[in-house]
KOLBAZA-484996 format. One line per field, with one value per residue (C-alpha): residue number from 1; residue in one letter; z, x, y. Coordinates in Angstrom, 3 decimals, padded with zeros to 6 digits. Example, Ala and Ser with C-alpha at 12.3 -4.5 7.8 and 13.67 -1.06 7.14 Angstrom:
2
k <- c(1, 2)
r <- c(a, s)
z <- c(007.800, 007.140)
x <- c(012.300, 013.670)
y <- c(-004.500, -001.060)
***
This chain:
456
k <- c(1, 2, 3, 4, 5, 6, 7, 8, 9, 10, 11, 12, 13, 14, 15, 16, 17, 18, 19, 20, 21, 22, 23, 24, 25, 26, 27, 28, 29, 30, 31, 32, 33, 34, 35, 36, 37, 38, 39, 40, 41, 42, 43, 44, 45, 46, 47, 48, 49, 50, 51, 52, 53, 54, 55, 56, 57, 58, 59, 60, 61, 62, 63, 64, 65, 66, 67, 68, 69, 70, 71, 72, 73, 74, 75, 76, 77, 78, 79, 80, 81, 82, 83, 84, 85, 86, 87, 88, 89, 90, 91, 92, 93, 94, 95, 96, 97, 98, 99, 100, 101, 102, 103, 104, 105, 106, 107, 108, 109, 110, 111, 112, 113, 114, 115, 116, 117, 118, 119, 120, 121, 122, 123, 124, 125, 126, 127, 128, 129, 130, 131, 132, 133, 134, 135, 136, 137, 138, 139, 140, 141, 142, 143, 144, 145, 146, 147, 148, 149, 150, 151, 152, 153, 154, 155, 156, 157, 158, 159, 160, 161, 162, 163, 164, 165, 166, 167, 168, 169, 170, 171, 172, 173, 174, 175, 176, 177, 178, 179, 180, 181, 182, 183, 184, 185, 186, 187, 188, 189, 190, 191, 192, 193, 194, 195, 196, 197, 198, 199, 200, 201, 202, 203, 204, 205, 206, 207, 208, 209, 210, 211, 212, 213, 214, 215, 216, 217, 218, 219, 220, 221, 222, 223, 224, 225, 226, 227, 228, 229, 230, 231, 232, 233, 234, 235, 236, 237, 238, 239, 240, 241, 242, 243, 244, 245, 246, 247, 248, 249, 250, 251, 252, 253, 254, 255, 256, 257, 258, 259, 260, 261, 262, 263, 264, 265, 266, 267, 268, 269, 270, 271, 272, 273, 274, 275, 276, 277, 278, 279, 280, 281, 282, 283, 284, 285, 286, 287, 288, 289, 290, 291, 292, 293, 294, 295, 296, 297, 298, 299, 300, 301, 302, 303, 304, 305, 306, 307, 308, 309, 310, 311, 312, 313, 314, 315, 316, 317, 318, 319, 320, 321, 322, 323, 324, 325, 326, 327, 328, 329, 330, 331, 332, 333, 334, 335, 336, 337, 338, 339, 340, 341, 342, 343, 344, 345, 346, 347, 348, 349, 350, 351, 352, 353, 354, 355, 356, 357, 358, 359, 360, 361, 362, 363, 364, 365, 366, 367, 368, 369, 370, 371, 372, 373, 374, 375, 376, 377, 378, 379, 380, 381, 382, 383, 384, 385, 386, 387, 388, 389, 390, 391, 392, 393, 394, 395, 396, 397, 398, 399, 400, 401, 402, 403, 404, 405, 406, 407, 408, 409, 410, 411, 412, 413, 414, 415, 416, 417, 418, 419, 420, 421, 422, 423, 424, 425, 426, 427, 428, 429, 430, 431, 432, 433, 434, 435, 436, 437, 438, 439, 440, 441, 442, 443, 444, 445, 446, 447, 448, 449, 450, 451, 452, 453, 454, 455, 456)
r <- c(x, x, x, x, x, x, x, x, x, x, x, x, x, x, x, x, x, x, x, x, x, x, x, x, x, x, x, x, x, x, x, x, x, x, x, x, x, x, x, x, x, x, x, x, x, x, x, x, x, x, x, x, x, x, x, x, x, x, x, x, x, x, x, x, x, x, x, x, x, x, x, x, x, x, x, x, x, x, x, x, x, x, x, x, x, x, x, x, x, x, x, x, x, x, x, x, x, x, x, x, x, x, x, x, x, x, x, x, x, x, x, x, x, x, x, x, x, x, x, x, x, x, x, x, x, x, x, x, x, x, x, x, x, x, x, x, x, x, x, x, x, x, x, x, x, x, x, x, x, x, x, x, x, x, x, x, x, x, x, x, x, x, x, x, x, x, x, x, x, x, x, x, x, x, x, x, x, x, x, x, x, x, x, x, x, x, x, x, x, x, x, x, x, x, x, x, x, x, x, x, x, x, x, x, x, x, x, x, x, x, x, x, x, x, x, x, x, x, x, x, x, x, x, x, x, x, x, x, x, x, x, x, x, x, x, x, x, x, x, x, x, x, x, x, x, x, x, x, x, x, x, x, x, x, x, x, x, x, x, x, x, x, x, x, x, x, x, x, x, x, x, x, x, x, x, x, x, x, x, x, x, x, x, x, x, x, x, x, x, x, x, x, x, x, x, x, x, x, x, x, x, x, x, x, x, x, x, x, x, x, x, x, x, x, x, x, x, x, x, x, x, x, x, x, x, x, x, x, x, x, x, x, x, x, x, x, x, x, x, x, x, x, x, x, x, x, x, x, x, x, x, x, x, x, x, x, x, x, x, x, x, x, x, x, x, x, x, x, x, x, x, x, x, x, x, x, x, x, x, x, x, x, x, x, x, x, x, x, x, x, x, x, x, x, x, x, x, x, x, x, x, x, x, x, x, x, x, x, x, x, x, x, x, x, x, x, x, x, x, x, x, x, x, x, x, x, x, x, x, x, x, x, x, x, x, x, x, x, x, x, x, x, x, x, x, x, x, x, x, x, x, x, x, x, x, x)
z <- c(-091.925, -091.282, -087.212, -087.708, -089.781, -086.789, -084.480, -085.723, -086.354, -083.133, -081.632, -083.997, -082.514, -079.238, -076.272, -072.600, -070.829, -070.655, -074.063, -074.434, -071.327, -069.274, -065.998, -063.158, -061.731, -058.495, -057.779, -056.098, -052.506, -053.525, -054.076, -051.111, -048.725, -050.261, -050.913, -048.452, -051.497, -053.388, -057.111, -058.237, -056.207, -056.321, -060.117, -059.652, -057.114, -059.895, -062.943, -060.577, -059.975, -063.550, -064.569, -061.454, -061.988, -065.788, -067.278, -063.484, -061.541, -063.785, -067.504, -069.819, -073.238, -076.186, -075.796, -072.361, -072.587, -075.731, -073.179, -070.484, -072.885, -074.204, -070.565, -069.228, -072.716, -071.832, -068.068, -069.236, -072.131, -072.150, -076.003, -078.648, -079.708, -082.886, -081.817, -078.243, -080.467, -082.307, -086.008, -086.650, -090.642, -091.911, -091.565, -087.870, -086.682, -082.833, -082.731, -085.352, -082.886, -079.648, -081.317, -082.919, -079.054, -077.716, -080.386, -078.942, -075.888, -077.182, -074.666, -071.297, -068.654, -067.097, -063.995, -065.757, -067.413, -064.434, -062.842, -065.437, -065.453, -061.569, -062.152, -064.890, -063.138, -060.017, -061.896, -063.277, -060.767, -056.706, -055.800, -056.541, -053.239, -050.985, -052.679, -051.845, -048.282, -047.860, -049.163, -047.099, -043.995, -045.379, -045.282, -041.795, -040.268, -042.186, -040.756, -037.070, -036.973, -038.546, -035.546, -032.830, -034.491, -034.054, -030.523, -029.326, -030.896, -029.517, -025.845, -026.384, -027.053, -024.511, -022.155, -022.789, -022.844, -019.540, -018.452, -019.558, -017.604, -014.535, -015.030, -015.451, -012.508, -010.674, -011.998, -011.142, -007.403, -006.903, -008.110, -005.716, -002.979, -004.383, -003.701, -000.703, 000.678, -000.463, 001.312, 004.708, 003.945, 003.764, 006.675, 008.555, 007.600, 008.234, 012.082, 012.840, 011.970, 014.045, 017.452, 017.186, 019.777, 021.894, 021.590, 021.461, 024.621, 026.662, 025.381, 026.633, 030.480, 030.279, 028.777, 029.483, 028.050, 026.177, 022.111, 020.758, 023.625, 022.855, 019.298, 019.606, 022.281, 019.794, 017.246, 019.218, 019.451, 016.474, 015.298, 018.470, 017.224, 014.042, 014.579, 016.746, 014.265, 011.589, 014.105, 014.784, 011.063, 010.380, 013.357, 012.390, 008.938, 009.742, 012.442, 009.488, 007.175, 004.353, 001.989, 001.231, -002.477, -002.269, -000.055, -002.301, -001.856, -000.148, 001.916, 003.151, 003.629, 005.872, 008.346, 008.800, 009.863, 011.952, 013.766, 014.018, 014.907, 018.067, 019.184, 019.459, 020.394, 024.272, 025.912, 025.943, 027.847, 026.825, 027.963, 026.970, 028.936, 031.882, 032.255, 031.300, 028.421, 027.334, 023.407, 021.942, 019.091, 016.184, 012.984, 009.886, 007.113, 003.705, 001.412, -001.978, -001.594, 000.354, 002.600, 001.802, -002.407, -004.481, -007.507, -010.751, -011.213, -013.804, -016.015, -018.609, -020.236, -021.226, -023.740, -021.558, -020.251, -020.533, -018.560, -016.284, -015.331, -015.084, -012.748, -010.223, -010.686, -008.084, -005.773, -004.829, -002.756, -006.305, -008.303, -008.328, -008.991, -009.704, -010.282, -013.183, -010.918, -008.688, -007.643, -005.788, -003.658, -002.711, 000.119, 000.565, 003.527, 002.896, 004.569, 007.152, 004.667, 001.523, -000.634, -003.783, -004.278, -007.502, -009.118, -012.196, -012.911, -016.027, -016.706, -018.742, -021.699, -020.746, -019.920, -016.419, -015.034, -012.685, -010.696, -007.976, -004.908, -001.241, 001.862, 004.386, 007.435, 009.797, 009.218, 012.528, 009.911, 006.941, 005.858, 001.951, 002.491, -000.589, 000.115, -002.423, -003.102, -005.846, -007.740, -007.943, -007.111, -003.340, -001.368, -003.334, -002.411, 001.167, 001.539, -000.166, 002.411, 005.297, 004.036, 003.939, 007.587, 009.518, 013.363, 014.737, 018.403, 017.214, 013.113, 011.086, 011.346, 011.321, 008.966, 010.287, 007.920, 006.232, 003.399, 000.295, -002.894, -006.401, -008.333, -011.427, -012.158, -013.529, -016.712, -018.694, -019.021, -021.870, -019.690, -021.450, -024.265, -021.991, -018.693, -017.232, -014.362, -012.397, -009.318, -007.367, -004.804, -001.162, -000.407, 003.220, 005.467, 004.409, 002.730, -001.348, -002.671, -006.113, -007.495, -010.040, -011.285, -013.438, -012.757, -016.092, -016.659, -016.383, -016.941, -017.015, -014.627, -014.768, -013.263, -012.053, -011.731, -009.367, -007.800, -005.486, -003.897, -002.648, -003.090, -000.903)
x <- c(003.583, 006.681, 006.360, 003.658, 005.069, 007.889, 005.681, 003.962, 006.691, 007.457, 004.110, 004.888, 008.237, 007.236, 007.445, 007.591, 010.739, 011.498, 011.092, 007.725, 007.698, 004.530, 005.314, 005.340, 008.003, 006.410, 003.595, 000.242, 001.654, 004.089, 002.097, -000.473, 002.448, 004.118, 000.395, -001.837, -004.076, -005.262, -003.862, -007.534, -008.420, -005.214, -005.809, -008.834, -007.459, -004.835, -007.004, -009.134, -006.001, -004.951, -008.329, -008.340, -004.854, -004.590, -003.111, -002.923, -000.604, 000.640, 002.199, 002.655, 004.215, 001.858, 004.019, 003.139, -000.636, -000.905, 001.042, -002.014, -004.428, -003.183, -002.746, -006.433, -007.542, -005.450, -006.661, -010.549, -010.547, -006.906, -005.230, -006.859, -009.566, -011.410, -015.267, -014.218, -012.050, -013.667, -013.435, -011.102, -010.585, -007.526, -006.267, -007.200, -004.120, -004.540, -006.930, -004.931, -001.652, -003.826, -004.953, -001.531, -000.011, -003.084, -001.760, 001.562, 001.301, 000.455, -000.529, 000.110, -002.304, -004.734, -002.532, 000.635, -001.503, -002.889, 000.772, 002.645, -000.422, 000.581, 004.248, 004.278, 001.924, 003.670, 006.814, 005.944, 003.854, 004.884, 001.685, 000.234, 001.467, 000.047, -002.928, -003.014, -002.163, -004.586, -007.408, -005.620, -006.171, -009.368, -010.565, -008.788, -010.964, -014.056, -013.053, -012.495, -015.676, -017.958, -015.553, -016.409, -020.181, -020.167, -018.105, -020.853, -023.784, -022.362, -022.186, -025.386, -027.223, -025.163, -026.089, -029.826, -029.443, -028.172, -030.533, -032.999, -031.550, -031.068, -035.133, -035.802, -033.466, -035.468, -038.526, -037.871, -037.302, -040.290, -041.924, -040.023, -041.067, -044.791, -043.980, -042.451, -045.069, -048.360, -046.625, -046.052, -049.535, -050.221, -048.558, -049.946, -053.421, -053.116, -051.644, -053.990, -056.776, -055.395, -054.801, -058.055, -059.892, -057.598, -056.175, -059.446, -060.594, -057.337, -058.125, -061.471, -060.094, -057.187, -059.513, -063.093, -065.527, -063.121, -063.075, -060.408, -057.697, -059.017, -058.000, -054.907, -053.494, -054.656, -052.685, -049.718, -049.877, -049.879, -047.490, -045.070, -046.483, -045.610, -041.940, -041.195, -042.883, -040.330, -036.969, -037.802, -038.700, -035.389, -032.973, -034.386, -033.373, -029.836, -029.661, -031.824, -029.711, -031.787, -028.905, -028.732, -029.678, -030.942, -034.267, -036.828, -038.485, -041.428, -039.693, -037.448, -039.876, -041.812, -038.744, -038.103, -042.295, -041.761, -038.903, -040.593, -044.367, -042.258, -040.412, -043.532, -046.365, -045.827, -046.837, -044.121, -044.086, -043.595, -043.589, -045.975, -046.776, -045.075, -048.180, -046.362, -049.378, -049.272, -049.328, -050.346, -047.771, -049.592, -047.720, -049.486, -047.948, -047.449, -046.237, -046.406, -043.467, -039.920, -039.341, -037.836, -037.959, -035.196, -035.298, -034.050, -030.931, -029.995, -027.259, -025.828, -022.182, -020.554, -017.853, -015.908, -013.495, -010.391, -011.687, -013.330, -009.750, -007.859, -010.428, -010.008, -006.102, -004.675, -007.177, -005.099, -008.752, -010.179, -007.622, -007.082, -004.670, -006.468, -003.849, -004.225, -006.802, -007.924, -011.540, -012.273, -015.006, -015.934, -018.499, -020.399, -022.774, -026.114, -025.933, -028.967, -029.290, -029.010, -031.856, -030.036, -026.415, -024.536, -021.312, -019.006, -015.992, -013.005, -010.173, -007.130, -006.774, -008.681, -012.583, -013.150, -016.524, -018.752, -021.620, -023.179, -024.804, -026.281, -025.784, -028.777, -026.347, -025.768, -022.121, -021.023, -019.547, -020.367, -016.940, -016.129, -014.045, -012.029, -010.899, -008.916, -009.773, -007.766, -010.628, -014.570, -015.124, -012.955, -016.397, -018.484, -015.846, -015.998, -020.041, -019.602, -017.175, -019.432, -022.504, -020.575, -019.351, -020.808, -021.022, -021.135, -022.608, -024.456, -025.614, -025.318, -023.521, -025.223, -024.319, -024.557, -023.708, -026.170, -028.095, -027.104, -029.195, -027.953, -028.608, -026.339, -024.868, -021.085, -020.253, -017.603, -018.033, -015.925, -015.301, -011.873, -013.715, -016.763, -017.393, -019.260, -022.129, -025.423, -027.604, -029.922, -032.514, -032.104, -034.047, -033.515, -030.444, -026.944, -023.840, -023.262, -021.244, -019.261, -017.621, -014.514, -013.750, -010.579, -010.219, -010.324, -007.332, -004.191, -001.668, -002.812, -003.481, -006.003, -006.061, -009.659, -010.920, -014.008, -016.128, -019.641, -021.497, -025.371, -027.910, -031.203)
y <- c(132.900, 131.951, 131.911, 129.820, 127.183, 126.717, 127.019, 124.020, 122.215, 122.855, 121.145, 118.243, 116.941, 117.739, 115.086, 114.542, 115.072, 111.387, 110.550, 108.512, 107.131, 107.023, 106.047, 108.985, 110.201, 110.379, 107.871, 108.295, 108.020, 110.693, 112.910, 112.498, 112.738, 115.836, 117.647, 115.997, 115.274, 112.062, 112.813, 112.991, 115.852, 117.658, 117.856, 119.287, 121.622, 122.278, 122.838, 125.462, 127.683, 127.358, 128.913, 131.721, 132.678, 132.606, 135.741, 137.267, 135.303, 132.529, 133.431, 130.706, 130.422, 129.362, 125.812, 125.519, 126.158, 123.146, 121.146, 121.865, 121.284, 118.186, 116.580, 117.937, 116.097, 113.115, 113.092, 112.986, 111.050, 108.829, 108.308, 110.593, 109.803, 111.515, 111.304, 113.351, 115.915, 118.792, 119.663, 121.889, 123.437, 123.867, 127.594, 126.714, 126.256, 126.587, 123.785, 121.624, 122.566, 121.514, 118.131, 117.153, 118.120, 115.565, 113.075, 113.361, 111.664, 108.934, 106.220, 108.312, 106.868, 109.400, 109.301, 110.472, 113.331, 114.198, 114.395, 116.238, 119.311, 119.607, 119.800, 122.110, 124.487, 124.246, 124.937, 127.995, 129.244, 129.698, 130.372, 127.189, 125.517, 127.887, 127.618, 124.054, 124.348, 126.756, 124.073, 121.750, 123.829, 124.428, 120.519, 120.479, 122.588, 121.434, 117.927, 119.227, 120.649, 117.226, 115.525, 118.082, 117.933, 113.715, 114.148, 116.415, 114.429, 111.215, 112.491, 113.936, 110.331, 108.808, 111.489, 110.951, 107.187, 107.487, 109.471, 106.836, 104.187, 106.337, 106.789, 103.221, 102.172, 104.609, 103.731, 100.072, 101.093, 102.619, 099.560, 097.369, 099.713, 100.068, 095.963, 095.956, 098.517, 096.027, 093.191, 094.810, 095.802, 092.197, 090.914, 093.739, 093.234, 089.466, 089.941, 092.469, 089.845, 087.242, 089.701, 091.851, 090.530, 090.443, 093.500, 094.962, 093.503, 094.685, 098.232, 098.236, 097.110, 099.876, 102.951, 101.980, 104.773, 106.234, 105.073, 107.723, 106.425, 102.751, 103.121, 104.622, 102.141, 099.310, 100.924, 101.223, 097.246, 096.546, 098.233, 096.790, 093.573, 094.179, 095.210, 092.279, 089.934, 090.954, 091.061, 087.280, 086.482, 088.846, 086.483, 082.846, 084.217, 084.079, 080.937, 078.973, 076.588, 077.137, 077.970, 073.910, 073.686, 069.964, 071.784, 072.890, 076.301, 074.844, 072.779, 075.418, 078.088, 075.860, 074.852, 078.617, 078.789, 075.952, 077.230, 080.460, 079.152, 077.106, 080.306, 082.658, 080.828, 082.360, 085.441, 088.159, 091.092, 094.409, 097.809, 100.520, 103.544, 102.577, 099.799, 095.763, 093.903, 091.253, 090.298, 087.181, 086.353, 084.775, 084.251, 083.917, 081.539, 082.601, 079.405, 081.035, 082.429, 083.348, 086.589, 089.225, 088.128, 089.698, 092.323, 091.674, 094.161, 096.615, 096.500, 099.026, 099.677, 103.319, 103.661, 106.125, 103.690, 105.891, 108.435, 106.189, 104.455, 107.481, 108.998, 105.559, 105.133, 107.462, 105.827, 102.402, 100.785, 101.179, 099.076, 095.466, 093.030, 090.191, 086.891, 084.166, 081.285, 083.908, 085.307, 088.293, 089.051, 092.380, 092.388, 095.235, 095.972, 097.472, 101.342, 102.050, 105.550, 104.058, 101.904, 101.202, 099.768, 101.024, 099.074, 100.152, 098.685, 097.784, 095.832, 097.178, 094.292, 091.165, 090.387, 089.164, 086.856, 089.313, 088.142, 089.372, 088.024, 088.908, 087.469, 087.748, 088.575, 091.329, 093.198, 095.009, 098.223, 099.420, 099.158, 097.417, 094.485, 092.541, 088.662, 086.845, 082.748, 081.028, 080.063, 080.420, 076.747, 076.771, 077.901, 075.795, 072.812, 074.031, 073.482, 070.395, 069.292, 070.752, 069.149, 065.771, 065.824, 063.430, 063.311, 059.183, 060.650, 063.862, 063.269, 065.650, 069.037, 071.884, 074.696, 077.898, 080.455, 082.993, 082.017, 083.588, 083.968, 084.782, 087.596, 088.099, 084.519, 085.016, 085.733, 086.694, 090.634, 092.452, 094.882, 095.861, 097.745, 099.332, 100.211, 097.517, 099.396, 097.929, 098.590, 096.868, 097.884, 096.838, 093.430, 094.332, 094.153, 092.767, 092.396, 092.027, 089.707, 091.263, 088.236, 089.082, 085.659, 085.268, 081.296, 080.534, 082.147, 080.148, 082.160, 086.060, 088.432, 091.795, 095.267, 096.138, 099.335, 098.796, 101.485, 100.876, 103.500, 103.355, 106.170, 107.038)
***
């Protein structure tokens, strides 16, 4: 009886280390940078070991355990509180000892109680650190794995979204082709028309009696017909000045006929099988509408940018240094394999204006050129210039160079944070203008990363 009554007395003067202070030692960062735990879950960490190990790995005086009891009281509830602490009789004297050691600390905040149960396990226990790190490992791995998971999902949808676009690039070009075929179709159909009767007639003097060979040499003029129909629609293309934007589509479409109509309203001779004909060159007008038209292109961005730059780096054609005022142009001839023109590019910090255009002209290579203007307004200044000379003697000067239409105006792309790519089917022969405008930019210069390439 006597043990018991020191013991108790015992319980009754007992207090924290610092007298009645509540405040931590360590604080909350302190203890996520020595565990690698938020103090909330390390206590729970704590509390679970305490429970495993008690009686098998950890030994504690009856002091200590009122000590845990009271601070896992303290951490749930705060200051004691009789309607959250059971009855306890009189001769009871572990539960009177456990409530008088919860009365003890008084106003400790949750935190504090929380803090001291870690410290006093760990310090009579080893074995509670490595059982920490090994949890800590534990959520390491867990959260490598939901990474790897998201990694792998991620390249997965941008895999398939790629795939996607691929299919509607492609799906688009065999439209335009589908297009392209029902106009030649057209044309065809329409020159045919206007030559049948004479072409008919000059089979019947060459193969008289004889249908099959009658049809077949008709055939062969057409399609002769044909061919040099579109070469002299194809060169009046590129003498035309129909690039002036003050000349409505109309307007300009019917010079071109005009030119054309006064060019090949002769007789030309050609050769076919070693006998000279002679073909009637009729040209048939279609106003609703310029030749060859041009296909909206297709755009798309991928977030591998990193990769995408360090794959181009080593390749010094593929990066450019692109001054503060300056544009580039990339020109890029159509190949005589290729249908489809493909662009990707990046810049290291800044965005950059992109636009793209083509230039109905006849390149001698196939080789990509880059020329450097210091801004995006010099060749517009230049027409305006040309347009404004005036000749006393001879009137106005002609301007001679290729038309060129538009088909991505320039923007600002943020091509910084994604990869900015695009393709566009073939309208028909020449070069492609990739504009890289950084004009608006006074005082800052950007790295491009820039790669073309043309499938079949």
């Amino acid at each position: 009886m006597a043990d018991t009554d020191k013991l108790a007395n015992e319980v009754k003067t007992m207090t924290l280390q610092n007298g009645e202070s509540t405040a931590p030692n360590n604080s909350n960062d302190d203890f996520m940078n020595d565990w690698g735990f938020p103090l909330p879950d390390l206590y729970k960490l704590s509390l679970r070991f305490y429970k495993e190990k008690d009686g098998k790995a950890i030994h504690l005086t009856y002091k200590e355990k009122l000590r845990l009891v009271a601070y896992t009281k303290q951490a749930a509830h705060g200051k004691y509180r009789n309607d959250v602490s059971p009855d306890v009789g009189f001769l009871d004297v572990v539960g009177n000892d456990r409530r008088q050691a919860w009365q003890n600390l008084g106003d400790m905040s949750k935190e504090s109680a929380m803090m001291e149960f870690i410290k006093l396990v760990d310090s009579q226990c080893g074995l509670l650190r490595p059982y920490i790190e090994a949890h800590k490992a534990e959520n390491m791995e867990k959260i490598k794995k939901q990474r790897e998971a998201e990694e792998q999902r991620r390249r997965e949808e941008e895999e398939k979204e790629r795939k996607r676009l691929e299919e509607e690039a492609q799906r688009q070009l065999e439209m335009e082709r589908k297009r392209q075929l029902e106009q030649e179709m057209q044309i065809r159909t329409a020159l045919n028309q206007q030559t049948a009767v004479q072409f008919s007639q000059y089979a019947t003097q060459q193969c008289p009696g004889n249908k099959q060979q009658q049809e077949e040499l008709i055939r062969q003029l057409q399609e002769q017909h044909f061919q040099q129909y579109m070469q002299q629609v194809y060169q009046q293309q590129q003498l035309s000045s129909i690039n002036n934007s003050s000349i409505n589509s109309y307007s300009r479409t019917r010079r071109l006929l005009n030119s054309y109509n006064r060019t090949c309203r002769l007789l030309r001779p050609i050769q076919q099988q070693q006998t000279t004909i002679l073909i009637y060159s009729v040209y048939v007008v279609f106003l609703d509408h310029e030749l060859p038209p041009l296909a909206a292109a297709s755009m798309w961005t991928r977030k591998d940018i990193k990769e995408f730059k360090e794959s181009l780096r080593k390749d010094k054609d593929s990066v450019i240094k692109i001054g503060s005022g300056e544009t580039v142009t990339v020109r890029v001839p159509t190949h005589e394999d290729g249908s489809c023109l493909f662009w990707e590019f990046s810049t290291d910090y800044y965005d950059i204006g992109f636009g793209v255009y083509f230039e109905w002209t006849v390149e001698p290579n196939n080789a990509v050129t880059v020329h450097v203007s210091e801004s995006s307004d010099e060749e517009d200044l230049e027409e305006e210039q040309q347009e404004n000379k005036v000749d006393v003697e001879q009137g106005s000067k002609q301007d001679n160079r290729p038309p060129t239409d538009e088909i991505i105006p320039v923007y600002r792309r943020d091509c910084h944070e994604e990869v900015y790519c695009g393709s566009h089917a073939y309208p028909g022969q020449g070069v492609y203008l990739l504009k890289f405008d950084n004009s608006y930019s006074l005082w800052r210069s950007k790295n491009l990363y820039y790669r073309v390439y043309y499938s079949r």
